[in-house]
N, C-alpha and C positions, 0 to 999 in steps of 0.2 A: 243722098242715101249713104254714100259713101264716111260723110262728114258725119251723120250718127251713128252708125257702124263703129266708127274711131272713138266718139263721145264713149259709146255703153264698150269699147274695148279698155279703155283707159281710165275707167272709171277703178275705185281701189277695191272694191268688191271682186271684179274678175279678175283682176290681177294676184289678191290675196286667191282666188280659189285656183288660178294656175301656177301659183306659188305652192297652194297645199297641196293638189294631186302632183307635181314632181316630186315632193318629198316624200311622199306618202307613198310615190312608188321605191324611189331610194329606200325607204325603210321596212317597206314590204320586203324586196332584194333580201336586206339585212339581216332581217326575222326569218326568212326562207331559209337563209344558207347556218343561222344562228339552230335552228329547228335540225336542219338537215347534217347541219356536219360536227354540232356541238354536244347538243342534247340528246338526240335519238342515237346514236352510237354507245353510249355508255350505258343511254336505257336498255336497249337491243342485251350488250353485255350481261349486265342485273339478270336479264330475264333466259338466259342462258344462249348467250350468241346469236341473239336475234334481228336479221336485217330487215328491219320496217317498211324498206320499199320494198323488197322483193314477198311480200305477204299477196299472195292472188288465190283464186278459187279459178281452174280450167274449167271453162262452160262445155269447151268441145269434148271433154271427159279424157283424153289425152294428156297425161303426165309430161311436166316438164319442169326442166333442174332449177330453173329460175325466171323471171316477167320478160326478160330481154328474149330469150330463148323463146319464149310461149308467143309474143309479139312478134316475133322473126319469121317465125312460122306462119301469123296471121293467124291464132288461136281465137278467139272470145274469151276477155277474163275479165274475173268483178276483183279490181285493185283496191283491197281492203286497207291494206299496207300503209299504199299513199293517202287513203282516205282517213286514217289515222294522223299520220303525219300531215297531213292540211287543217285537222282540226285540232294540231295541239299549236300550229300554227296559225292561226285564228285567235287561239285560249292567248296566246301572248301579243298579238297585237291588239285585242280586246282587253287587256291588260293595263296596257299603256297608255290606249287611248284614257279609259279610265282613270288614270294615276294625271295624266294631263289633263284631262277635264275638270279633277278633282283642284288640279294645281291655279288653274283658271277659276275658277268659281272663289277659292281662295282671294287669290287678286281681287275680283270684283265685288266681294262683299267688304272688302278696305279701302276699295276705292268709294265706296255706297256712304263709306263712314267720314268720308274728305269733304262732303254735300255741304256748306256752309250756307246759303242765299235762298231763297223762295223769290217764288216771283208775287209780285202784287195783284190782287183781285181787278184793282181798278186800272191801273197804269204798266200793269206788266211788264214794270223794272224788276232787275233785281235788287234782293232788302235783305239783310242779316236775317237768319232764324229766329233771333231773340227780340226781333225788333219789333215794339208794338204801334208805329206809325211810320208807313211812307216817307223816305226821304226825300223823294221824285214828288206826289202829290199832296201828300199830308194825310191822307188818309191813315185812319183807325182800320188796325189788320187786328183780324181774334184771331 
């Protein structure tokens, strides 16, 4: 059991996919702090000195100067703020993926275009595309 455990570990499928969720959390990281300390600060500024994390609604009806404050207390609050700030961080790793995917499909529709050989009807070698008989059998390919 041991020894197919190892086979399906080392196989290049789970390897590429624990190769992608490490990066993909590095670049989540990135994007977080890209969102949180690059973008939304100047935005905040535009909109007249506004800090995007501290945007909360007190459920307990109790005013408070800022989320750290309202938390400390152990208030109830619906954190709009962050929930902005998570989905303009979302909007940019949706982004990327995007612009990567795009970049990927590129590839492989140049790669689609490098196909040179078909396989044979009858002997299922491979034969030039342009070939109108088997090299391998002799056979007449239409």
């Amino acid at each position: 059991m041991f020894k197919e455990f190892k086979a399906f570990a080392m196989r290049g499928n789970v390897l590429d996919l624990a190769i992608g969720v490490i990066i993909g959390a590095s670049f989540g990281k990135v994007v977080t702090s890209l969102v949180q300390d690059i973008i939304m600060p100047p935005l905040g500024l535009i909109l007249g000195k506004m800090d995007f994390s501290n945007l909360f609604v007190s459920l307990s009806g109790t005013p408070f100067e800022n989320l750290k404050e309202a938390q400390d207390a152990g208030a109830a609050t619906l954190n709009y703020g962050l929930f902005i700030n998570a989905i303009v961080n979302f909007l940019i790793v949706s982004f990327a993926i995007f612009l990567l995917v795009k970049q990927v499909n590129k590839l492989k529709k140049k790669e689609e275009v490098l196909v040179a050989t078909k396989a044979c009807p009858y002997c299922l070698s491979q034969v030039p595309l342009k070939a109108s008989k088997c090299a391998y059998c002799t056979s007449s390919l239409t």
